[in-house]
C-alpha positions, 0 to 999 in steps of 0.5 A: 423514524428518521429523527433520533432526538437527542436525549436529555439523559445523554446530555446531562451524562455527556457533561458529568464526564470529565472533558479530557476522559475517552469516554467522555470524548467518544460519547461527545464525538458520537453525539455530534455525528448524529447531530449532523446525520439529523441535520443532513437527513432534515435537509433532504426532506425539506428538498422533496417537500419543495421539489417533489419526491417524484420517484416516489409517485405512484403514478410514476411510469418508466420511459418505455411504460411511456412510449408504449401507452402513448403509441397504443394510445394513438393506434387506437385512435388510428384504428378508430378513424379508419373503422368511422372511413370504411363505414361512410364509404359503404354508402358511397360507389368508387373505383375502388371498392368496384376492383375490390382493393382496400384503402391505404389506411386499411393497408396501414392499419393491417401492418400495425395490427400484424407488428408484435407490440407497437415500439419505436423499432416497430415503427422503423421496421414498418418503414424499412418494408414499406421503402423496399416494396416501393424501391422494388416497384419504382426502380426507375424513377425521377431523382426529384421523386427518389430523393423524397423516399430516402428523406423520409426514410431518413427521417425516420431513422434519425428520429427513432434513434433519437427518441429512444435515447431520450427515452432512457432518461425518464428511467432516472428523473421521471418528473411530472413534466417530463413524463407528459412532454415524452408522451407528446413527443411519441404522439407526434412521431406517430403522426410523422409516421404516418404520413409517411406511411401514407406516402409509400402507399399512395398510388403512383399518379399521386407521389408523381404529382408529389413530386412537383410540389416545392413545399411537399418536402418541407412540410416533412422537414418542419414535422421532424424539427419540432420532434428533435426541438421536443426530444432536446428540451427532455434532454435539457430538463434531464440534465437540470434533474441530474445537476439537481440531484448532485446537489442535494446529496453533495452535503450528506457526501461532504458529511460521510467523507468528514465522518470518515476523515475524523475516524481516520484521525481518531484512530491514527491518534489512538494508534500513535498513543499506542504506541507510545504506551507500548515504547515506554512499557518496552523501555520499563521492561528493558530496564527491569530486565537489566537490573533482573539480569544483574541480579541473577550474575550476582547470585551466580557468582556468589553461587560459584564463589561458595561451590570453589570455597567447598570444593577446595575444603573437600579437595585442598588442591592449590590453584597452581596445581589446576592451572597446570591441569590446563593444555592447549595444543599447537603443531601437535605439541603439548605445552604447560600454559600454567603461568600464563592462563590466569584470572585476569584483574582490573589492573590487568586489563587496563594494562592489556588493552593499553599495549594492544591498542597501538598495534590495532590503529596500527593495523587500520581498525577502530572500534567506531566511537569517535567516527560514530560521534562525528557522523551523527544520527543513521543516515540510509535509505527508508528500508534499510531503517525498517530492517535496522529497527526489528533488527535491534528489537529481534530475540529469535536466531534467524532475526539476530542476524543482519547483512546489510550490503551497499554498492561496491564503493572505493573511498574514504566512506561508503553506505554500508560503513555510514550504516554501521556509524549510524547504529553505534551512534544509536546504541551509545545514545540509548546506552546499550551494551555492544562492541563494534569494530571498522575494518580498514585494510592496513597499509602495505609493509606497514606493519611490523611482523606482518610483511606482505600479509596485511589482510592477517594483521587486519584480522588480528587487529579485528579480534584484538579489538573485540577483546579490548572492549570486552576486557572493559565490560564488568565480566566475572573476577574468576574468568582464566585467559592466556595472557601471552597470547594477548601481547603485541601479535608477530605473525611468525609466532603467534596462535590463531586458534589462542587468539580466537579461543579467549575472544569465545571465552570473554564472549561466553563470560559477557551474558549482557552484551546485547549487540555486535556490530563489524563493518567492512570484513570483506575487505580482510578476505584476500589473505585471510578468507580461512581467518574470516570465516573462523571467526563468522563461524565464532560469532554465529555460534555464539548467537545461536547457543547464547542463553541472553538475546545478542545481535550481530551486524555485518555491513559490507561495501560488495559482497562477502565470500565468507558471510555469503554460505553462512548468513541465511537470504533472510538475514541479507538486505542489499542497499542500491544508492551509494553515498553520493546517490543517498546525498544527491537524491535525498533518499536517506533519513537521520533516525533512531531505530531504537526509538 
């Protein structure tokens, strides 16, 4: 059937439903499809009521089907007409039958019966042969009496070209009316066959006397015009058929192409809905995890408090006595570090970074928070936002890491620095735990202890910040540091390898730092490639051995020497547009890849 009536049930279920429920707005959507299916499927049967379902006729005939009956039609009544001739002429006594030589219509009767099917190429063929044979016969003739064969085999040709094309059409829109004007069209091009068969094989007295005859050739002419006023009016109807057709299945197309968009839409909003679910169930789960990973540092230091408690009753050792048990090296010396590696205070911390923060503004370096407020939102290029987005979300090492490197830019800001502002602006708006720090190299003989050696003191200022912000998290009450190694820094006595040792220990007692953020380390490389890559080779090792997920971002304006052998090609995302080409071509976007 091609009706599906609505049932009354569906309806009655339909309106139980409560309105803003998916299922009762997928039942009511689906119901209104078939609506409009029903109404587009009622439509079509009321235009082939009214204009006929002819394809569907079974006395419908293809356009060949057509030229073959009609031709077989008039040969046979070709054939008819010679056979009643021949048999009047038996009683009659002429010159021809006395010298044994057939009329032209048995001539032209034979080459009918001798063609392989009886077609419009046959037709030409026949013509083509007949053409010859004169022109080989007739090579020297008046131009008047030339000029008559190469018209009608002109004509010939023009018209069975023509024919055949329209004959195509009948395979498309073969109405009635158009199948029985095809079929006059070839019974008159038979006609004009013919005659000018007929022509070519008159005896030479008679195409000679043809010739001076005004009115021979338009007589020809007006035969052909109406076969080309007949083949052109099937064009016609053909193209009336077609704008017809288009018409009638335009509404069922509007219907399947509004079908498809309301799927579309459907399931963009379902998608965006998903997501949407799938955001707030990571935000629940993120907040879990937190306070999980609270929980278990707790325990953990409630643990380790009983375990030194135990330790100490079973082994009454003073603590003065272990921390003498700690050494470090330096130039191949030993040294006692009893007093100065100890467990390190509120009180204490506030204090250190308050002496260490000159010397960093000092040096040119900055942890980013001020410039990152006043920037506002990210700003950079549609796939740089991709890589920043599962960049924030990755837990695996080799998605941990992100070289982000912009166009070597000279200036007060670049792409890459906007990139790192942009994403410290976005993790302090979503509160995460990280610690950044803005490269700048220090003035030239600038900095006390750091002659002629800017690039190192931009290194120190670089590790220094870090552990400021570090010594600011809520880290274990127990962690044992260096604290002379943490005093304003002078190049001729300080320890590179003390320095980098308590950024790894701070780093290793912070389990819940979730990002770390270097913008510009490239520009610290000229002096101080050995101190770079020492302390790439920390942070790396850091994110590879740490229990918790921690992300690292390293913007540079150009390449870096000491980022290029130790961050994999996958961890790399190279930027084209500079600032100045994001902000005059619009090619940047303010977003928030923790969204």
């Amino acid at each position: 059937m091609d009706d599906i009536t609505p049932s009354p049930i569906v309806r009655r279920f339909t309106a139980e439903l409560q309105s803003d429920s998916d299922l009762a707005i997928q039942t009511k959507q689906y119901q209104e499809d078939l609506d409009a299916e029903n109404n587009v499927r009622a439509d079509l049967r009321a235009y082939c009521t009214y204009y006929g379902d002819d394809q569907s006729n079974k006395y419908f005939f293809g356009g060949l089907e057509i030229a073959r009956r009609t031709l077989q039609r008039k040969c046979d009544e070709f054939f008819a007409t010679v056979a009643k001739k021949d048999e009047l002429d038996k009683t009659k006594l002429s010159i021809r039958k006395i010298l044994h030589r057939d009329s032209t219509d048995n001539r032209l009767a034979q080459e009918l019966r001798a063609s392989d099917g009886f077609t419009v190429t046959a037709v030409q063929e026949i013509v083509t042969q007949f053409e010859s044979q004169w022109t080989k016969s007739n090579g020297k003739t008046s131009v008047n009496y030339s000029s008559i064969a190469e018209q009608l085999s002109g004509y010939v040709a023009e018209l069975s070209e023509s024919i055949s094309i329209c004959t195509k059409w009948l395979d498309l829109f073969g109405t009635p009316a158009m199948q029985s004007r095809l079929s006059d069209t070839y019974a008159k091009f038979f006609d004009f066959f013919i005659k000018v068969a007929t022509w070519y094989l008159k005896s030479k007295p008679s195409k000679v006397w043809d010739s001076f005859n005004r009115d021979f050739s338009s007589e020809y002419k007006n035969a052909a015009e109406t076969i080309k006023k007949s083949i052109q009016i099937i064009n016609e109807q053909a193209q009336i058929e077609n704008a017809r057709e288009v018409k009638a299945i335009r509404p069922y197309m509007n219907y399947q192409m509004n079908h498809v968009m309301n799927k579309f839409d459907r399931l963009e909003a379902r998608m965006l809905e998903s997501r949407r679910q799938n955001f707030q169930i990571l935000r629940q789960e993120n907040e879990i995890g937190g306070l999980m990973t609270h929980f278990f540092q707790e325990t953990f230091r409630c643990l380790d408090e009983i375990k030194q408690i135990r330790r100490l009753s079973d082994n009454p050792v003073s603590q003065v006595e272990q921390s003498q048990v700690l050494q470090l090296t330096e130039n191949d010396e030993m040294r006692d570090v009893s007093k100065t590696v100890r467990r390190i205070t509120r009180a204490d911390a506030e204090g250190i970074c308050s002496n260490l923060k000159s010397f960093i503004v000092q040096a040119g370096g900055s942890n980013g928070l001020q410039l990152a407020l006043d920037a506002g939102r990210l700003i950079a290029e549609p796939s740089m936002v991709d890589a920043l987005g599962n960049w924030a979300k990755a837990t695996d090492f080799n998605h941990q890491i992100l070289w982000v490197i912009s166009p070597y830019e000279t200036g007060e800001q670049t792409s890459a620095e906007l990139a790192a502002l942009g994403t410290i602006w976005t993790a302090i708006q979503a509160r995460a735990r990280f610690i950044s720090h803005i490269c700048q190299r220090p003035p030239y003989n600038e900095v006390p202890g750091f002659e002629n050696s800017e690039d190192r003191a931009g290194m120190f200022a670089l590790v220094y910040g870090l552990i400021s912000e570090l010594l600011q998290l809520d880290l274990p009450a127990d962690i044992l540091i260096d604290t002379e190694v943490l005093q304003i820094p002078n190049r001729l006595h300080q320890n590179w390898s003390a320095t980098v040792e308590v950024l790894r220990t701070l780093l290793e007692s912070a389990p819940t730092l979730e990002y770390c953020i270097i913008s510009g380390l490239n520009l610290l490389e000229n002096d101080a490639s050995d101190m770079c890559q020492d302390f790439v080779d920390l942070l790396l090792a850091h994110v590879k051995n740490c229990g918790s997920p921690m992300r690292i971002l390293f913007t540079t304006s150009g390449h870096s020497r000491a980022l290029f052998p130790r961050v994999s090609p996958g961890s790399i995302l190279e930027t084209n547009n500079t600032v100045h080409q994001m902000r005059g071509r619009m090619l940047y976007d303010r977003v928030n890849i923790f969204d």
